[in-house]
C-alpha positions, 0 to 999 in steps of 0.5 A: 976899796978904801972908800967901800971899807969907810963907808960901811965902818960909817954906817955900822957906827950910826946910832940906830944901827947900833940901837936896832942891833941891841934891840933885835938882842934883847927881843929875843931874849926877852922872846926867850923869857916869854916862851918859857913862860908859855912852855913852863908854866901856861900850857901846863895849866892848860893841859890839866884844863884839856884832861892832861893831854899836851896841845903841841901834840894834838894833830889830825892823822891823815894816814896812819902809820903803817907796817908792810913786810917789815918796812914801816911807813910813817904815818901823815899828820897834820900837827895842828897843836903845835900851831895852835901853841905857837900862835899862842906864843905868839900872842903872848909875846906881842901883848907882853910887848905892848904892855912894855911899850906902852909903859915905856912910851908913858914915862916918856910922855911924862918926863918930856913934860917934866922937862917941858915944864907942864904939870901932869894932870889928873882925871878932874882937872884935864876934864876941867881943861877939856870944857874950857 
């Protein structure tokens, strides 16, 4: 039971353990921002574009709602809206990620070079290199 206990504190203190773990808490934060974001202040937008009319309501009612001696059946409805909203979401959150990534992985580049001793280069003169 002792060795069970060392091993797991072992591998909970690896780095990337603890690198996935902060990673997997500020994506969804990060994920929070970007869906308030489509929320707040893009759907909004799109919603004056489609006449007012909010898209997570949109829906295609295969039954409607209906009332027998006083007992109501709720209606049948496929909510396509509100996929539709949430495929957006999720775009937005992919692409806003990328285009972190990529900054991020650019500055990597450029200081492993820095690092590394070579000189960033410029249109002109990585074309230069490039016919050499």
């Amino acid at each position: 039971m002792k060795k069970f206990f060392g091993d797991f504190k072992a591998f909970i203190t690896k780095g990337n353990i603890v690198d996935m773990a902060v990673g997997v808490v500020i994506g969804t934060a990060f994920g929070a921002i970007v869906t308030s974001l489509v929320n707040d202040i893009i759907m909004p937008l799109v919603s004056l574009a489609t006449g007012g009319l909010d898209i997570s309501d949109w829906k295609w009612v295969i039954r409607p709602e209906e009332v027998v001696d006083g007992v109501t059946r709720a209606e049948c409805a496929l909510h396509w809206g509100n996929f539709l909203q949430c495929i957006l979401n999720f775009l937005i959150i992919a692409f806003c990620i990328f285009t972190v990534l990529r900054i991020f992985m650019a500055a990597k580049t450029k200081m492993e070079r820095a690092q590394a001793g070579y000189k960033t280069l410029n249109k002109k003169e990585y074309k230069e290199l490039k016919k050499q």
